[in-house]
C-alpha positions as CSV (number, residue, x, y, z in Angstrom):
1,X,0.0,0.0,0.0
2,X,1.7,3.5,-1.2
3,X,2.2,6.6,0.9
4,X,1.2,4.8,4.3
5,X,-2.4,5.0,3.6
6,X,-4.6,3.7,6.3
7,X,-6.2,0.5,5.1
8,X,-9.9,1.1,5.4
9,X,-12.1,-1.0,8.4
10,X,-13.9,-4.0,6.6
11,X,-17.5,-3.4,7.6
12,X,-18.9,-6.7,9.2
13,X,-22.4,-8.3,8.8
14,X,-22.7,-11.4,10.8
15,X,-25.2,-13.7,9.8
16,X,-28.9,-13.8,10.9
17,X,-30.1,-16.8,12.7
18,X,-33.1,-17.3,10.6
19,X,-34.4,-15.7,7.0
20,X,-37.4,-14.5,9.4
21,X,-34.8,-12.1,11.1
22,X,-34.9,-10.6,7.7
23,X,-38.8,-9.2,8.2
24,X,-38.8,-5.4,9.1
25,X,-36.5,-2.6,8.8
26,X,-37.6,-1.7,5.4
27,X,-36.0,1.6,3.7
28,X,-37.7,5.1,3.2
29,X,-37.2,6.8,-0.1
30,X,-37.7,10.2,-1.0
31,X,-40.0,10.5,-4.2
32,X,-38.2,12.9,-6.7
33,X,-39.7,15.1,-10.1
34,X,-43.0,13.1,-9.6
35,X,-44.0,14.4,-6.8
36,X,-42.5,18.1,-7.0
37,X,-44.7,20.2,-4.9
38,X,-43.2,23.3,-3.2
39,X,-42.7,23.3,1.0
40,X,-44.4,19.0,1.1
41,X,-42.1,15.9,0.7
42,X,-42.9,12.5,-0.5
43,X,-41.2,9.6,1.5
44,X,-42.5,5.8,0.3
45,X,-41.4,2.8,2.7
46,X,-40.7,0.5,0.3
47,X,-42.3,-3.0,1.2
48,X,-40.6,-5.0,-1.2
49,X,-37.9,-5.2,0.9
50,X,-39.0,-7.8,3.0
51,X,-37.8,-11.4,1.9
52,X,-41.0,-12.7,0.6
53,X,-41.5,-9.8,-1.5
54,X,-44.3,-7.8,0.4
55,X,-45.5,-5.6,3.3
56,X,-47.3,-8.9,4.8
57,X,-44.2,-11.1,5.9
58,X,-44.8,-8.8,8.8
59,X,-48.6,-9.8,9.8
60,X,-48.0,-13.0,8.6
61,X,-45.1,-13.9,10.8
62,X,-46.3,-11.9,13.8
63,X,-49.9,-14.1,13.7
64,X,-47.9,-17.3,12.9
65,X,-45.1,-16.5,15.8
66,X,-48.2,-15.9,18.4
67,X,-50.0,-19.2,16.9
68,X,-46.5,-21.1,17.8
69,X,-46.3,-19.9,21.0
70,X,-49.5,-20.6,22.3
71,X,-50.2,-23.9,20.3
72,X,-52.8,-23.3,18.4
73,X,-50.8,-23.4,15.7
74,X,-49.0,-27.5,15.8
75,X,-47.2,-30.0,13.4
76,X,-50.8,-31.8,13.1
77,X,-52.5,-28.8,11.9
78,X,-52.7,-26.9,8.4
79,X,-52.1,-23.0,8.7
80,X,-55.2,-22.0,5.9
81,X,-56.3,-18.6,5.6
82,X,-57.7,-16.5,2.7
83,X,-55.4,-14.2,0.5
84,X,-55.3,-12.1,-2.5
85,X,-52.2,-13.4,-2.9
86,X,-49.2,-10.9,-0.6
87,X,-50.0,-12.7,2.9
88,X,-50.3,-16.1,1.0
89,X,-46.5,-16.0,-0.8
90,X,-45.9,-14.9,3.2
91,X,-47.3,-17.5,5.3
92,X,-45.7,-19.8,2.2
93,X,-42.2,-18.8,3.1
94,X,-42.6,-18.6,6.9
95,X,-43.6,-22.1,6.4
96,X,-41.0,-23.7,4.5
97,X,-38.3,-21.7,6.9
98,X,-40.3,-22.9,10.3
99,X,-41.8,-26.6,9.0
100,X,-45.9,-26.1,9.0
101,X,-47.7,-26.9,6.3
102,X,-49.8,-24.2,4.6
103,X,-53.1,-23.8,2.3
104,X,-54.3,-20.7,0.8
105,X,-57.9,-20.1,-0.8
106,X,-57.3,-17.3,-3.4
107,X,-59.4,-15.8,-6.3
108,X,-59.0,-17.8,-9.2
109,X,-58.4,-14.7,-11.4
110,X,-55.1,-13.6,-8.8
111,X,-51.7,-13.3,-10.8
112,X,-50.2,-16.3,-12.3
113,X,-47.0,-15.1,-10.4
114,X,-48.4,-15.3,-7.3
115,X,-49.8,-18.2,-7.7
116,X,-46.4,-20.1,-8.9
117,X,-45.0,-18.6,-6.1
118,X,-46.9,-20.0,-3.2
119,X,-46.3,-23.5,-5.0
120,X,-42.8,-23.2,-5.1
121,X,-42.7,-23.1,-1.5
122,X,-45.0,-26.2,-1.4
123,X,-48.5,-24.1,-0.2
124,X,-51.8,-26.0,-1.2
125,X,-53.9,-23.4,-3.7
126,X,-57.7,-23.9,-3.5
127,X,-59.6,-21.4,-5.5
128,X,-62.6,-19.4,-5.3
129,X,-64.8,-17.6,-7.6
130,X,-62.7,-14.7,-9.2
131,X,-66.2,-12.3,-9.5
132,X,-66.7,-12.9,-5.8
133,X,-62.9,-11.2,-5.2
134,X,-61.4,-11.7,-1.9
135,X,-65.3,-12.0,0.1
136,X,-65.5,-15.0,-1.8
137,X,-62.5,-16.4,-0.3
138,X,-62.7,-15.2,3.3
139,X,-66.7,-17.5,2.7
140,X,-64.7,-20.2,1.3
141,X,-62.2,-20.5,4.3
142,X,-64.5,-20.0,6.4
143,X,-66.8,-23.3,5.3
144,X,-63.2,-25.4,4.4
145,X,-62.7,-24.8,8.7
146,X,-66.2,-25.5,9.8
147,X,-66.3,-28.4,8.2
148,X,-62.5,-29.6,9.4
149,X,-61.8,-27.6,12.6
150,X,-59.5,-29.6,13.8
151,X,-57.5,-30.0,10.6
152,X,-56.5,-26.5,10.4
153,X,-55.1,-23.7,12.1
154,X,-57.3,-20.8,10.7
155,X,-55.3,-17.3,11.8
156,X,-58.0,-15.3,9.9
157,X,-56.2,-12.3,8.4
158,X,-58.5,-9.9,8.5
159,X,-59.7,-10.8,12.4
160,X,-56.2,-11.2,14.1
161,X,-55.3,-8.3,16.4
162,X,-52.1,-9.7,15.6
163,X,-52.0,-7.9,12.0
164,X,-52.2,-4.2,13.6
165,X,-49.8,-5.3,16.3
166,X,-46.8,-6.1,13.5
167,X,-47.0,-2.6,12.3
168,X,-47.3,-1.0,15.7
169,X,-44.2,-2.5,17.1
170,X,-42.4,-2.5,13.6
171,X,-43.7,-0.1,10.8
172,X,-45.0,2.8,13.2
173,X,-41.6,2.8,14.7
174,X,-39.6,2.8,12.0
175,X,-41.3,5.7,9.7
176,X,-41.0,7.8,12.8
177,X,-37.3,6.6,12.9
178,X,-36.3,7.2,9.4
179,X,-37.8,10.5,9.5
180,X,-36.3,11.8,12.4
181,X,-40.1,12.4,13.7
182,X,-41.1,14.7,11.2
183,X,-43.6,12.9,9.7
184,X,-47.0,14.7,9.4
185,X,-49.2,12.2,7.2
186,X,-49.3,8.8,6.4
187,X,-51.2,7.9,3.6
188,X,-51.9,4.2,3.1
189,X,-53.8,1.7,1.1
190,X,-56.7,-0.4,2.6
191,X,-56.6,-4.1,2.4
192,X,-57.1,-5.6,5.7
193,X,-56.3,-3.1,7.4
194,X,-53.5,-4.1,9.2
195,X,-51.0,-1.8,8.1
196,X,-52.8,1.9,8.4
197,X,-54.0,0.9,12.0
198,X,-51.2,-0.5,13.5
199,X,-48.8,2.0,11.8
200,X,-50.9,5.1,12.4
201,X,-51.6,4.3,16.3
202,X,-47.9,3.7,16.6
203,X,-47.4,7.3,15.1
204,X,-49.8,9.3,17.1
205,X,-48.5,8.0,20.2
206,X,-45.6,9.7,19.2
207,X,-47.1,12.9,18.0
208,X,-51.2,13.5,18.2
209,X,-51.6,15.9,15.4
210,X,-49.9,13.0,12.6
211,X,-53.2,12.4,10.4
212,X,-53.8,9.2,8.9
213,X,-55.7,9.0,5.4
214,X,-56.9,5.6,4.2
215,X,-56.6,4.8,0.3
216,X,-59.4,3.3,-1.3
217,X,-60.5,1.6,-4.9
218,X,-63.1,3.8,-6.5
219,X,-64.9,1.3,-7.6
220,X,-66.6,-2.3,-6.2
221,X,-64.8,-4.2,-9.0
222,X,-61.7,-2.8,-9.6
223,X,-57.7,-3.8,-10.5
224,X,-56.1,-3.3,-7.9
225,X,-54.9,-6.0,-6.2
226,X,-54.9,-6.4,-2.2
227,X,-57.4,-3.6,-1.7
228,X,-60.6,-3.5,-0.6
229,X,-63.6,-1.3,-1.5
230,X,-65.0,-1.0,2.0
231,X,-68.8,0.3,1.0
232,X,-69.7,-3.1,-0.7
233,X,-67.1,-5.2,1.2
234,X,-67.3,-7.8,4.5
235,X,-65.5,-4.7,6.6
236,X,-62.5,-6.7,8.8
237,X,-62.7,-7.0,12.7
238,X,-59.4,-5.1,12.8
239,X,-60.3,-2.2,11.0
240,X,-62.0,1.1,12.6
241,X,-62.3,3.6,10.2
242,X,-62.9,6.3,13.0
243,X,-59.4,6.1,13.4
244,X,-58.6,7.6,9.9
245,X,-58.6,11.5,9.2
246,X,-59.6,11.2,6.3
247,X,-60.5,8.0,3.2
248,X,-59.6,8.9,-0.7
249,X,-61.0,6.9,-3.3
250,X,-58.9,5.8,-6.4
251,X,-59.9,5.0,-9.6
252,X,-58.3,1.6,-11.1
253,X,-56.6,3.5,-14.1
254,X,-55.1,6.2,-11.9
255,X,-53.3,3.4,-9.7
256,X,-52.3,1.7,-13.1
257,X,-51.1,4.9,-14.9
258,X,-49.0,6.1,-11.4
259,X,-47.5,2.8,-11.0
260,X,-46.4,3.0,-14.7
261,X,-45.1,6.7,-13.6
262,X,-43.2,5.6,-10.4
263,X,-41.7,2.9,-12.9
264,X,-40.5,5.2,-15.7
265,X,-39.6,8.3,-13.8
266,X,-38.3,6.8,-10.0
267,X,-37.0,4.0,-11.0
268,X,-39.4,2.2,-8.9
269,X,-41.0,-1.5,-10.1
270,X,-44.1,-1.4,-7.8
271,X,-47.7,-2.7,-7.4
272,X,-50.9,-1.6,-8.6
273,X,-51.7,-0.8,-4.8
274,X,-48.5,1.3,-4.6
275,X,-49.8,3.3,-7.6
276,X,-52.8,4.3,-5.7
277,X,-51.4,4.8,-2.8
278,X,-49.4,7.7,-4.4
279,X,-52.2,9.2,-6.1
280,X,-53.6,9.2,-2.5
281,X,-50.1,10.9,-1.1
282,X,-50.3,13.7,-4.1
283,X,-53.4,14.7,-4.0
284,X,-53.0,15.5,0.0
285,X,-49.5,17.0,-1.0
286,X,-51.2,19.4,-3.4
287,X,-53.8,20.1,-0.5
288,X,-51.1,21.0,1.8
289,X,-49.5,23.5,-0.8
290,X,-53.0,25.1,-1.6
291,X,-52.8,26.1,2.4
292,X,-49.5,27.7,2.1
293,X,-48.4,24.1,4.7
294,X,-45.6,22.1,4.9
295,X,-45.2,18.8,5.6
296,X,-43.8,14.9,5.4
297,X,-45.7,12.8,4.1
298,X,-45.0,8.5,4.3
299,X,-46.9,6.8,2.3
300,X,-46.4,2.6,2.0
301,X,-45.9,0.5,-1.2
302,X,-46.9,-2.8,-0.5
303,X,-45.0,-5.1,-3.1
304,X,-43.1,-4.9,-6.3
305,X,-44.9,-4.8,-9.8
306,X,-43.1,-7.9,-11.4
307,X,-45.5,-10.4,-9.7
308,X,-48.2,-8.4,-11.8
309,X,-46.7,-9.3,-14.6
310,X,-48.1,-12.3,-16.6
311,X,-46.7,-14.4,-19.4
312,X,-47.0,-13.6,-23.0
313,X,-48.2,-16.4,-25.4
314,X,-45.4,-18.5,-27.5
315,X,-46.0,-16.9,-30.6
316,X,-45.9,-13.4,-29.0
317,X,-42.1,-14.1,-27.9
């Protein structure tokens, strides 16, 4: 080495004990020219991060964790729940890594991805009715357990205080965390639930005047995938929508076109859901500006785009 320059430390990561130690501690990213409005940023906690691909390897392993340790959850028993697909590719991983075995009733219409995914890691698919969307499968579940209750371990997604409690002791923290406490809005999709409870009662415990907004699809029967159109939906146990500020509807082809946006001006491959959770975070960023405010605003993309994508015909290659 010339000069007697001083050999640089060697940073060490030691291993993780488990591929579950991997769940959490996602990054925040500061949206750029997209969402350019004077005095308000635009930080998105990027899911994707997680190692099965989504914001729900944290529900999923909190319910599964809590299911272990109180034995309702056993090696005679199958872990089956309903899923649009996220918390299925999650409770498919976590079961592989932790030996359970796992069935998941899904819309028959949910992405081939997903689908090839949860049978990779060895999950038993049973579908429902893809015009009933994810109600059909929550009845579908529900008359698979009756009929077998002691066959299966049913940890009913959108039921389990356990969903809310992830993000509260792991999301919540975090975005306040990462943003050094100046967030000042979190703007988040609806599927479950889970996340915009959990993460927005974490929040106002640190600060009262944080306002939550809940994104919703427009429509009854819309494209995007994971979230729920409350009006004509079963409404989850876990979800109080007294606890939001404030709920914006978005169309299907404004989460399409901004998912298409994040990708070809952020950089950013990310879900339909993610798409309309940013229309969501604009549209209160431009309502901040029209008040002369300021602000932070965290918004949460649940999962990357590419298990949206589906595979062309043979002759179109």
């Amino acid at each position: 080495m010339s000069g007697g320059q001083a050999r640089r430390p060697v940073r060490r990561f030691p291993p993780l004990p488990a591929i579950t130690d991997l769940v959490g501690r996602t990054p925040l990213v500061k949206i750029g020219s997209l969402a350019s409005v004077p005095g308000v940023r635009i930080l998105a906690k990027l899911e994707y991060f997680n190692p099965g691909g989504s914001v729900k390897d944290r529900a999923a392993l909190q319910m599964v964790l809590e299911a272990l340790a109180n034995r309702r959850l056993t090696a005679e028993r199958t872990l089956i729940d309903s899923t649009s697909g996220n918390t299925g590719v999650a409770y498919s991983w976590i079961g592989a890594a932790l030996g359970f075995r796992v069935a998941l009733v899904m819309p028959a219409n949910v992405s081939i991805a997903r689908k090839r995914i949860t049978g990779a890691y060895g999950a038993q698919l049973i579908y429902s009715d893809p015009m009933e969307g994810s109600d059909g499968a929550i009845r579908l579940v529900r008359q698979l357990v009756e009929k077998s209750p002691n066959s299966y371990f049913y940890p009913d997604q959108y039921s389990n205080e356990a969903n809310p409690l992830a993000h509260y002791l792991s999301t919540g923290e975090e975005i306040w965390q990462q943003t050094g406490g100046e967030v000042t809005h979190l703007v988040c999709g609806i599927g479950t639930g889970g996340t915009v409870m959990g993460t927005g009662r974490r929040l106002r415990e640190h600060r009262r005047d944080i306002r939550v907004i809940g994104v919703e699809p427009a429509e009854a029967l819309h494209g995007l995938e994971g979230l729920k159109h409350m009006p004509s939906s079963i409404v989850p146990a876990i979800y109080r929508e007294e606890e939001l500020d404030e709920k914006i509807s978005v169309s299907t082809d404004e989460g399409w076109e901004m998912a298409d946006r994040l990708l070809a001006e952020e950089g950013l491959l990310v879900g339909r859901s993610a798409g309309a959770a940013m229309v969501g975070a604009l549209r209160v960023a431009r309502q901040i500006a029209s008040e002369g405010k300021g602000g932070t605003i965290v918004t949460v993309f649940p999962d990357r785009g590419d298990r949206y994508f589906e595979p062309r015909p043979l002759g179109d290659r």
